[in-house]
Each structure stands twice: as C-alpha cells, then as structure tokens.
C-alpha positions in Angstrom: 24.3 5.0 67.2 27.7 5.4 65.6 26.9 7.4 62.4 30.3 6.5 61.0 29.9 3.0 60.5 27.6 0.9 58.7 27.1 -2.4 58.2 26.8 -4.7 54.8 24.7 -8.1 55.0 25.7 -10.2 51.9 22.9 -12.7 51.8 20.5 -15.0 49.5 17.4 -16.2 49.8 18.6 -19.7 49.8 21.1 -19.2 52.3 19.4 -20.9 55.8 21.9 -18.9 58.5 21.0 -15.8 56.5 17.3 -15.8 57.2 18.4 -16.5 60.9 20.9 -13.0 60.9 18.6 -10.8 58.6 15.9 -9.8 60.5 18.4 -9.6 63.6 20.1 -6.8 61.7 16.6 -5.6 60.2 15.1 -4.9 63.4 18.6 -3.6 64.7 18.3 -0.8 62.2 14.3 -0.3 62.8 15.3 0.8 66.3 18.5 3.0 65.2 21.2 1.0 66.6 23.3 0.3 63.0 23.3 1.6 59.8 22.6 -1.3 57.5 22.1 -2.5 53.7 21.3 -5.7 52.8 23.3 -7.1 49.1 22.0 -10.1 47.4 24.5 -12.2 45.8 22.5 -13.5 43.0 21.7 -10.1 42.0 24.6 -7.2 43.1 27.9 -9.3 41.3 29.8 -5.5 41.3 29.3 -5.2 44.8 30.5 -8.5 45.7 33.4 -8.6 43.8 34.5 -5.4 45.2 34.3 -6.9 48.5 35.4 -10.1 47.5 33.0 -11.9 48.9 32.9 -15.6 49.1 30.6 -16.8 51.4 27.5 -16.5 52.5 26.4 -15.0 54.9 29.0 -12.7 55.5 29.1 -9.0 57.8 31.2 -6.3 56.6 31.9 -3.2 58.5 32.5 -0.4 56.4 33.4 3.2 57.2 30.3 5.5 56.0 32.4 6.0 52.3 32.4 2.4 51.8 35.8 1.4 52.9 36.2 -2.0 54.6 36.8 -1.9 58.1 36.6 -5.3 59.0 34.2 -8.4 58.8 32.8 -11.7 60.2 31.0 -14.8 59.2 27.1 -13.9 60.1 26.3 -17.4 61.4 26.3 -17.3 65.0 26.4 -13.1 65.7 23.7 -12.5 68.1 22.9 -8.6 69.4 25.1 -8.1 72.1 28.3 -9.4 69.5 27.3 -7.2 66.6 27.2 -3.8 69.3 30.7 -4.6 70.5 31.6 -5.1 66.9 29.8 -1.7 65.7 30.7 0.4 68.3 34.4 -1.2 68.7 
C-alpha cells in the first residue's frame, strides 16, 4: 500500500450510491490496500468547505498532509478503478 496517499469518502446516510461505495472502501482499508476516512456532510461543514465539496458521494485523493491530489464522483468506482487511481 502507498503510505503517501489517502483517500476521503464524503458521504450521508441518505445518499443511495454512497452505501454502495462505503463498504467497498471499508473493506479496502480492512485489508491494507488504502488509507481511508470517511466525512459526513451533515455533520463535518469545515471539512467540506475546505474541499469544496458539492456532491455526494464524492472521492478525494489527498497527499498524507491533507492536500488535494485529485478526485472522482464515487458512483460507479469499483476495486480495480480505485487501485489504478491510488497507486497512479
């Protein structure tokens, strides 16, 4: 695993593609393969504004101090497209 990368998850509970890309990324991160944190947009506003986040769900890829890298749209990722993302 890449231990200078991690990934955000903004999500909500009442978000239906989110509850399809969480536990992807969950169990990702059970078996080492990403660093990961999952932000709730009901309840993190700072963190979402910083990232200027409008959308949910959406991926960021941030550098291990927080700095954007890049992101994606969550609906739709599936393993294999996250890896090439991560480790890109």
């Amino acid at each position: 695993m890449s231990k200078q990368r991690g990934l955000l998850l903004f999500t909500a509970s009442w978000c239906q593609h989110c509850k399809v890309i969480t536990p992807l990324l969950e169990s990702m991160s059970s078996r080492g393969k990403i660093n990961f944190r999952k932000v709730n947009v009901d309840y993190d506003a700072s963190t979402v504004s910083r990232y200027n986040v409008k959308s949910v769900p959406t991926v960021i890829l941030t550098d291990l101090q927080g700095n954007e890298i890049s992101r994606k749209g969550g609906a739709g990722l599936g393993e294999n497209d996250i890896m090439a993302w991560y480790n890109g």
